[in-house]
N, C-alpha and C positions, 0 to 999 in steps of 0.2 A: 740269685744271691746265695752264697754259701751258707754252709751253716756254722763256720766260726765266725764270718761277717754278722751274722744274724743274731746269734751270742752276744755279741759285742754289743750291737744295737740296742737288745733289748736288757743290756748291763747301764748303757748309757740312759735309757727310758728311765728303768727303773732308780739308778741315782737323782736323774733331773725332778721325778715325782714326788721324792722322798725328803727332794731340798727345800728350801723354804725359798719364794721367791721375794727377791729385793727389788724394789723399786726406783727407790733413790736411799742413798744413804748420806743421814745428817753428818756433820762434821764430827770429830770427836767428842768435844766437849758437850753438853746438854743438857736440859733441864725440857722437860716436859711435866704437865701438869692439865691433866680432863681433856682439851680440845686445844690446846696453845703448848707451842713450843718453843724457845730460844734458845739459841748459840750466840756466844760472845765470845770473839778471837783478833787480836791483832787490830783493835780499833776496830771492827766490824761487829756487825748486830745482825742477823736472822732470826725472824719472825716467822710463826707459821700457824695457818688455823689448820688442822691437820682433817682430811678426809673423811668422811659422812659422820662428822662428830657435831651436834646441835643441829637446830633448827634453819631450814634455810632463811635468808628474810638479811636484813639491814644489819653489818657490825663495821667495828673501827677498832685496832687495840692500841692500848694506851705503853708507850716504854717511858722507864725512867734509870736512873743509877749514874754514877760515877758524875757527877754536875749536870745532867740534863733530863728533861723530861718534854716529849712529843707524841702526838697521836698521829696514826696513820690514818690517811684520807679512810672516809666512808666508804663500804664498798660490799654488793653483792654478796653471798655466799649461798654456792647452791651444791654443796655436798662435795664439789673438789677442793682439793688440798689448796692455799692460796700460802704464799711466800713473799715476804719483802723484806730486803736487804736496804743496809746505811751505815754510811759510815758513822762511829760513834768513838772517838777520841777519848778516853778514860783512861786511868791509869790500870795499870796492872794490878788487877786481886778485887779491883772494885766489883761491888754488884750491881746485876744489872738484871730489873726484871718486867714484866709484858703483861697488860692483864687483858683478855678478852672482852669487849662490851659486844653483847646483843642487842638491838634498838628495839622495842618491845611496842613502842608509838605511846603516842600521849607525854612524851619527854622520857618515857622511864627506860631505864636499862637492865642487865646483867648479865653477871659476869660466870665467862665460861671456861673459865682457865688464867689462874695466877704463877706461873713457871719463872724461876730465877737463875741466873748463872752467872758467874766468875769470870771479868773478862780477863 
């Protein structure tokens, strides 16, 4: 390997180390808040309990806004990021926001994140 090859290489290294790595990236809009995120666009609704954020163990989060209100099925959480999508028909400007419940047992809950946003 040459050594203006080599240069280059280690021009490229040293940018890719110095960048931030991305993962996924949410949509524009956003609202995040402790361990819950939401995006509300075009009738659409993104939900997310974002990555190694709270305790593993039993949650469900709760969305409401623009005339509706529903929970997301109960469901596992063991430190990966979990995401659920739905369509959510509101008008334009309505808010619309997600609250985290952790199942704690014995019936009792709480909450790990209250995030809103503007669909």
């Amino acid at each position: 390997m040459g050594r203006f090859t080599r240069r280059i290489l280690m021009f490229l290294l040293a940018v890719m180390l110095a960048s931030p790595v991305i993962i996924a990236a949410p949509p524009a809009k956003a609202g995040i808040n402790h361990c819950a995120g939401i995006w509300a666009n075009n009738n659409r609704v993104v939900v997310q309990h974002l990555s190694r954020c709270g305790p593993n163990g039993v949650y469900h989060i709760h969305v409401w806004g623009g005339g509706h209100s529903n929970n997301t099925r109960n469901y596992l959480y063991t430190g990966r990021l979990r995401e659920f999508t739905a369509r959510w028909p509101a008008a334009e400007g309505s808010k619309i926001c997600a609250e985290l419940w952790y199942h704690e047992g014995s019936g009792r809950y709480s909450s790990w994140g209250l995030p809103c946003d503007n669909m």
